[in-house]
N, C-alpha and C positions, 0 to 999 in steps of 0.2 A: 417579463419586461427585459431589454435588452441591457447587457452592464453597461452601469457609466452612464447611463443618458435618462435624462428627466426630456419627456415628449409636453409639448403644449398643444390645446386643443383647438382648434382651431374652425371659425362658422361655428354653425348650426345656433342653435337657442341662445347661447350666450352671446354673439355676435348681436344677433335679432334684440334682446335686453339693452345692450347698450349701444346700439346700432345711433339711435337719437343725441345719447349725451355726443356721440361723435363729433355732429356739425358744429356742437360750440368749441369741441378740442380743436378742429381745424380753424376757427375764425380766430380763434385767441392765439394760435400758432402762427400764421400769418400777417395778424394786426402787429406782431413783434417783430415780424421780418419787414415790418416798413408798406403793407399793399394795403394804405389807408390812402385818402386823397388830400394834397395836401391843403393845409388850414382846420385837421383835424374833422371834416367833416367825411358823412359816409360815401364811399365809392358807388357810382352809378348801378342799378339794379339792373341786370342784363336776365334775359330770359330764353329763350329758344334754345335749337342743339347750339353744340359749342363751332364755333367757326373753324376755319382752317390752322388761321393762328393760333388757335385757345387747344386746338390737340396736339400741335405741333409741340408747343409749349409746356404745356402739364406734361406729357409721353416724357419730352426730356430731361425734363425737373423729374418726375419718379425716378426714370434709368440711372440718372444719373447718382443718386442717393441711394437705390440698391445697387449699383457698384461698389459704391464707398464702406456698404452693409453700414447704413448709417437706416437702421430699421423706421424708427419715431420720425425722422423726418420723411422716407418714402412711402411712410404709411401715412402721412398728412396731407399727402395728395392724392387718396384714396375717400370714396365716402364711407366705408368704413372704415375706419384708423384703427380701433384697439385693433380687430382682427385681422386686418391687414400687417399688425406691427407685430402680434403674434406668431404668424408664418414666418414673417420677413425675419422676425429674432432668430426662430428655430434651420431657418434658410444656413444661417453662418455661423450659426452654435452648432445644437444637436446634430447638424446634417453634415457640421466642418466643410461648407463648402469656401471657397477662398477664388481670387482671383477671378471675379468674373467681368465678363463683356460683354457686354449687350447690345447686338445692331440692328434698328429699326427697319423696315422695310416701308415700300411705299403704300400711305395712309389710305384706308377706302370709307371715305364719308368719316366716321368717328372711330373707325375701329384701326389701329395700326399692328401690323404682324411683327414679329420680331424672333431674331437670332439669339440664344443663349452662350454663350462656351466658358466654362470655369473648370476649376480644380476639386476634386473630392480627395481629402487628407485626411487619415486615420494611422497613429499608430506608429507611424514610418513608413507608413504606405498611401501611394497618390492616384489618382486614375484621372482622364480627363472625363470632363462632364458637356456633352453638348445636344439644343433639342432645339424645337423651335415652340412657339404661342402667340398669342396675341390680347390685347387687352382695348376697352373701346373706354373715351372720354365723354362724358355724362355731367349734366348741369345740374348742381347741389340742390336741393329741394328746400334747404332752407336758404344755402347760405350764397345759392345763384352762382358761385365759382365751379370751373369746370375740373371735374375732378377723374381721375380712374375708376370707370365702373368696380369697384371691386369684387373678385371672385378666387377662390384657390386657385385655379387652374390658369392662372396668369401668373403665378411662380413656377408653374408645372403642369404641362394640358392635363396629364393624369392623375390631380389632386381634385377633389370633391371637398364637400365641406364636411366637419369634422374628420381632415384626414393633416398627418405633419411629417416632415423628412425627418428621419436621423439616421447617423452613418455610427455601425458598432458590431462589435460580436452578434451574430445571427441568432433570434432566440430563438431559433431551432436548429439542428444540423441538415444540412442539403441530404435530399433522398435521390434515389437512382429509381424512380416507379418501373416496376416489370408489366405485365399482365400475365394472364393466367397460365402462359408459355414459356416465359423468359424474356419475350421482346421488349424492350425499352420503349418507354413512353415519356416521349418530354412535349413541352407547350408549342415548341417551333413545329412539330410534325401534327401536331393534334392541339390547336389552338385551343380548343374549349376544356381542353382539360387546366388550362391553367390558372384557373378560380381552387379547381379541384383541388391539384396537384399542391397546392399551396396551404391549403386546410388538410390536407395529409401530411404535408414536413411540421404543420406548426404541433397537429396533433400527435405525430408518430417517429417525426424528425429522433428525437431521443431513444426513440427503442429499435429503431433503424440498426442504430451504432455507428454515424459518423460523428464528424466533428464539426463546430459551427465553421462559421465563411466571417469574412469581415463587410458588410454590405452597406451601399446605400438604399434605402428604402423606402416604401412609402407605408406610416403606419395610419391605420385604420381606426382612431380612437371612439369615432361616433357608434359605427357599426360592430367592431369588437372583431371583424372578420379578420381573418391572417394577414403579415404583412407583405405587402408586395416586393420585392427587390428590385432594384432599378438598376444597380451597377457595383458586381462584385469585386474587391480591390484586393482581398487575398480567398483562395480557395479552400473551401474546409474540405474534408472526407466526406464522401457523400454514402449514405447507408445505403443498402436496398429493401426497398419497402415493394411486397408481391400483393398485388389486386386479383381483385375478381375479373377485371377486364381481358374482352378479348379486341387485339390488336387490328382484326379482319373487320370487325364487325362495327368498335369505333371509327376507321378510316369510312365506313360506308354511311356511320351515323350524321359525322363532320361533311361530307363530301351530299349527303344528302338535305341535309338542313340549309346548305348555302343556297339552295335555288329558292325559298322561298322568306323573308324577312321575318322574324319577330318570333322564329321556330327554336322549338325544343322537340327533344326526344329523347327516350332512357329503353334499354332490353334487357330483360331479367331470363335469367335457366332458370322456368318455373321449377325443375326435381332440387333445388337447391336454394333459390333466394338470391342466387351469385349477380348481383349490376355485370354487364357484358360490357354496355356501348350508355353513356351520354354526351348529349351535342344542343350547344345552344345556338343560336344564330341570331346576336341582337346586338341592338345599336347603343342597351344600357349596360352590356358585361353581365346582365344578373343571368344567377344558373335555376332559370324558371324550371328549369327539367327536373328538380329538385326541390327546390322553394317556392314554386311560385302556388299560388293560390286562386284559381277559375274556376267556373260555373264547368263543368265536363259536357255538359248537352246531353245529347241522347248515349254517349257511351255508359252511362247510368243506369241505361237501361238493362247492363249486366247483373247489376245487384237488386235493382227493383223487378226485375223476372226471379232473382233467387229470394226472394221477398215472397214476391206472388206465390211461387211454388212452398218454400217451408210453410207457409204459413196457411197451407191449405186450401188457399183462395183461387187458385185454376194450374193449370200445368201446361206442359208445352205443345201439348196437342188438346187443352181445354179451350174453352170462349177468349176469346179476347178483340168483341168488337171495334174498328174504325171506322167512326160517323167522321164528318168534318169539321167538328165541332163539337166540342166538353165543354159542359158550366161546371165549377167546382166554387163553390163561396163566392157567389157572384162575380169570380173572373171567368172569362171563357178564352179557352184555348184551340190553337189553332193545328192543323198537321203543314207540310212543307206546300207545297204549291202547288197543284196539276198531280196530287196523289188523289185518287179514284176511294169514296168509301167502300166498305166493308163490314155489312153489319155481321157476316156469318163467320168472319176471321177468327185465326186459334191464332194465341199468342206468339206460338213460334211466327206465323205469317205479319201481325202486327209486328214482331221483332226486326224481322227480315227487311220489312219495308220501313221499318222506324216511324212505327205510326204514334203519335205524342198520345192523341184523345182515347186509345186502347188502354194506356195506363191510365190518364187523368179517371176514367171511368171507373177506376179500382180503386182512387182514394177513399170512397166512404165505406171500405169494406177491409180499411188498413187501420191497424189506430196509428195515432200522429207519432210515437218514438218507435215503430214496426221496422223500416227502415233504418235508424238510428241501431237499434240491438241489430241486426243483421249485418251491417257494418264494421260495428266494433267486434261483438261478439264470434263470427262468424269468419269476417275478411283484414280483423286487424287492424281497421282503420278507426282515426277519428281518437283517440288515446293520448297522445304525445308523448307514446315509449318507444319509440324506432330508435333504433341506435345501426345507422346505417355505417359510419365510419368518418362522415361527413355533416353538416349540419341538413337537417331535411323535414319537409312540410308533412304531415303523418295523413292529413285529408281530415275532413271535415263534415259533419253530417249530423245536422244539429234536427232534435227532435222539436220542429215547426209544424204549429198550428197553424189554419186560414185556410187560404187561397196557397201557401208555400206546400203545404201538406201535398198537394197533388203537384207543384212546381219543382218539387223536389225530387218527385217519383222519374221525371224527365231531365233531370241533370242542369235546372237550373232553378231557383226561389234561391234560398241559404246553403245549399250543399258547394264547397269547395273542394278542387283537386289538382294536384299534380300529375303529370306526365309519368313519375315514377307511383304515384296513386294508383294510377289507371292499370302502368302493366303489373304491379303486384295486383288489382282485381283480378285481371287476366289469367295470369297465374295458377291465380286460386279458384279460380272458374273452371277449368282445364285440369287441374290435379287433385281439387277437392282438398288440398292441404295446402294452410296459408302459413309461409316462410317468407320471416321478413325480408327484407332486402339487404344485401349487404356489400359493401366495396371494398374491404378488408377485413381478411380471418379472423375470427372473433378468439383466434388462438395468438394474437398480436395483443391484446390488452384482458382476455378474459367477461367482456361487455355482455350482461344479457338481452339476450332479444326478443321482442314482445312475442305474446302468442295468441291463439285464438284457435277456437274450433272445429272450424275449416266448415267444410259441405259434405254433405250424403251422397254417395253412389250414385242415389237417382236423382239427385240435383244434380249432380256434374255432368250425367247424362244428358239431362233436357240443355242446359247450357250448352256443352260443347255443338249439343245437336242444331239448335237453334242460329251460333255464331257460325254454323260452317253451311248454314243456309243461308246466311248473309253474303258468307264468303264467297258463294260459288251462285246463288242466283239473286241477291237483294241488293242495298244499298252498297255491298263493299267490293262488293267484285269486280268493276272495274281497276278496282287498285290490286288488286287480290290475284290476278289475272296472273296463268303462267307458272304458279307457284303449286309444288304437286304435294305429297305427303300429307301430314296431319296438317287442316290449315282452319281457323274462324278467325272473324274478327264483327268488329261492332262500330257506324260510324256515328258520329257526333257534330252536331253546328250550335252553339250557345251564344244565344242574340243579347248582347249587352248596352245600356243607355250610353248613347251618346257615340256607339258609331258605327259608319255607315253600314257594314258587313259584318257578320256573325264569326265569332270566334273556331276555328276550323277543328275540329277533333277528331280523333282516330286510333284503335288499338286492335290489337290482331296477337293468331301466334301460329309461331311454324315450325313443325318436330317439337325441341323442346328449347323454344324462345318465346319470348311475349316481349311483346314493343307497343309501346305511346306515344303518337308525338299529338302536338297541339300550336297551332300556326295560331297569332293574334289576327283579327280579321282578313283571316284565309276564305270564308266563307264555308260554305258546306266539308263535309268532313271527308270524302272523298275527294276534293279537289287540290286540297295540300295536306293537311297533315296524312291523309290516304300512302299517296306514293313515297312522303317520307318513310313511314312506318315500313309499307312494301321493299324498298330498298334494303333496310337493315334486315327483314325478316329473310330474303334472299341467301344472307350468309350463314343461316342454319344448317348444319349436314340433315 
């Protein structure tokens, strides 16, 4: 916790609780301000959006009362008041902001823009504070008066709910991030590290060796994640804190991820576990490259061929038929589009062309947690003991019966993964020893790291052999194109309810790199997350 400052929580559940008593706190607030009709009877029942006058009106009755940080009253022009007067407290307490002005812009239908500019005072120390937002006027549901939609981000675009300002000693010291060279890394040159960057000072800030900063900030009470800083008003000493990262390889992961929406990517040095490069590209800030949790598609198909082979059931120059079409517990499954069957195919060929019904075919000859132990036991995943240095999703890979049982063997039913999932699969696919992932030397805190028993010679064999059949004549070689040395990869498209294109997947590796990325409905997995992946694997020596 930061000294000196009591944070209040702000939205989420408790807002949503008492969100209802609200309308009657505002009508009993107002009945005392005189906006009854008079002869004591009730004011006409108005209904529709609010008019011109009725935004004009509320907009300046609010502004006006958070200038005055007169919280209770500009949060009773809000339809939520307690949480609205929450923020608004912690506005001109915790966050010492003072002095502010507020000037509207011109209104569009209900919603008016508006100019911020105040003072942050801490200490003896002042910084100005200036931003801009907007806020839109909404007709009370119960109580028909037009009120401020209320939302966090109308005290600050970049508050969420359960998130509140305070301005104080930094609870952690500012770090100087290196990578694996000495280059400095900060959020202005390499945006996406700035989620990162921030879950490293709050975790590593102290063993760094600086000193705190006196900041304003945005704390994160819902989500527990590190606090954001908005605006420092004295500088502390900043420690240096050395990552796994390389400087070359993030510039090409960031610069890569911008061409396509909804992207993530991560590169691991399989001889090591070392994170190289992650890059997110989204419009929510989440670091999906890490956290996030998806169906992988067919890049699954790497551990369900190390499946097939340990477990005695074909190899990569064995059987492995594509009909166009698999019954498995009365679902039938389908392979891509204008892919030609193959009843004579060996699995390496199935692999190459990513043929779904080659594996569905093998579910009744897997038992239902087969998969599940060669996951965990095998590739490390599916656990929840990674201790990457960061907070991170370990994957997923749950021992399902049904019709999942075979949905799972193709990278969608119940199986969940991350972009850093996928290239620690890779990895371990390629070196036959699985090292977890990590972003910071485990000689920084002394952390153990999960472990697992990796693969056989001649598992890693049919693997490697398999994915650089892919690379060079199957579904990934277009993206793969160009690229000389040691190279496989494996693509993936995982079709999920409700929209319209299939979530794009891809993981590859080059010399000694393994890269993942995963586009939200990018479509097929050579079409975006492909060239993302290609891109970073390029700056391999």
């Amino acid at each position: 916790m930061r000294k000196g400052v009591k944070a209040a929580i702000v939205g989420g559940v408790f807002a949503a609780m008492i969100g209802g008593a609200g309308y009657g706190t505002y009508n009993f607030v107002h009945a005392l301000n005189g906006n009854t009709v008079a002869g004591g009877g009730p004011p006409p029942v108005r209904t529709g959006p609010p008019s011109r006058d009725e935004v004009k009106e509320t907009s300046a009755k609010f502004f006006a009362a958070w200038e005055k940080n007169e919280a209770a009253e500009a949060a009773s022009y809000t339809d939520f008041p307690e949480a609205a007067e929450q923020l608004l407290t912690a506005y001109g307490g915790d966050a010492h902001i003072t002095d502010v002005k507020i000037t509207p812009g011109t209104a569009s239908g209900a919603t008016v823009p508006f100019s911020v500019k105040a003072t942050v005072s801490y200490d003896g120390k002042s910084k100005p504070l200036a931003y801009d937002s907007r806020l839109t006027i909404v007709r009370g549901v119960s109580s028909h008066q037009p009120l401020v939609d209320w939302q966090p981000s109308v005290v600050h675009p970049d508050l969420v709910k359960g998130d509140t300002l305070v301005t104080g000693g930094s609870a952690s010291p500012p770090i100087e991030a290196v990578d694996r060279n000495g280059a400095v890394l900060t959020k202005d040159k390499y945006p996406s590290l700035g989620p990162i960057l921030d879950e490293l000072r709050a975790k590593y800030g102290d063993k760094a060796g600086g000193e705190p900063s006196v900041e304003l900030s945005i704390r994160h009470e819902a989500s527990g994640a590190a606090e954001t800083p908005l605006i420092t008003l004295a500088k502390g000493r900043p420690g240096k804190l050395h990552t796994t990262l390389s400087a070359s390889a993030q510039a090409a992961a960031e610069q890569a991820v911008q061409r396509y929406a909804e992207s993530s990517v991560v590169a691991v040095k399989p001889s090591t576990g070392e994170v190289l490069a992650v890059a997110n590209h989204r419009a929510d800030g989440f670091n999906a490259a890490f956290l996030g949790r998806l169906a992988p598609g067919s890049t699954m198909k790497i551990l369900s061929a190390a499946t097939l082979i340990d477990n005695g059931i074909t190899t990569a120059a064995g059987p492995a038929p594509c009909p166009n079409e698999a019954v498995w517990q009365s679902q039938t499954f389908h392979n891509l589009k204008n892919m030609p069957p193959n009843e004579n195919a060996t699995l390496s060929e199935s692999f190459a062309r990513s043929c779904n019904t080659a594996f569905v075919k093998y579910a009744d000859e897997v038992q239902v947690d087969s998969l599940t132990r060669e996951a965990e036991e095998r590739f490390g995943l599916g656990r929840d003991n990674w201790k990457v240095g960061v907070p991170s999703f370990d994957g997923s890979v749950p021992a399902s019966g049904g019709p999942d049982t075979a949905a799972n063997l193709i990278g969608q039913g119940q199986v969940q993964m991350s972009p850093l999932n996928m290239a620690s699969v890779t990895a371990t696919a390629m070196t036959g020893t699985f090292r977890q992932p990590v972003i910071v030397s485990t000689k920084l805190d002394g952390r153990p790291l999960a472990q697992a028993r990796g693969l056989s010679d001649g598992t890693v064999g049919q693997l490697r052999q398999m994915m650089n059949r892919t690379a060079t004549s199957g579904t990934a070689a277009s993206a793969m194109s160009g690229l000389g040395g040691s190279i496989g990869a494996k693509t993936g498209s995982a079709e999920v309810d409700g929209q319209a294109k299939s979530n794009s997947w891809f993981t590859g590796y080059h010399n000694d790199m393994a890269a993942a990325a995963m586009t939200q409905e990018g479509g097929h997995g050579g079409d975006a997350a492909g060239p993302i992946v290609a891109a970073v694997l390029r700056t391999a020596g």
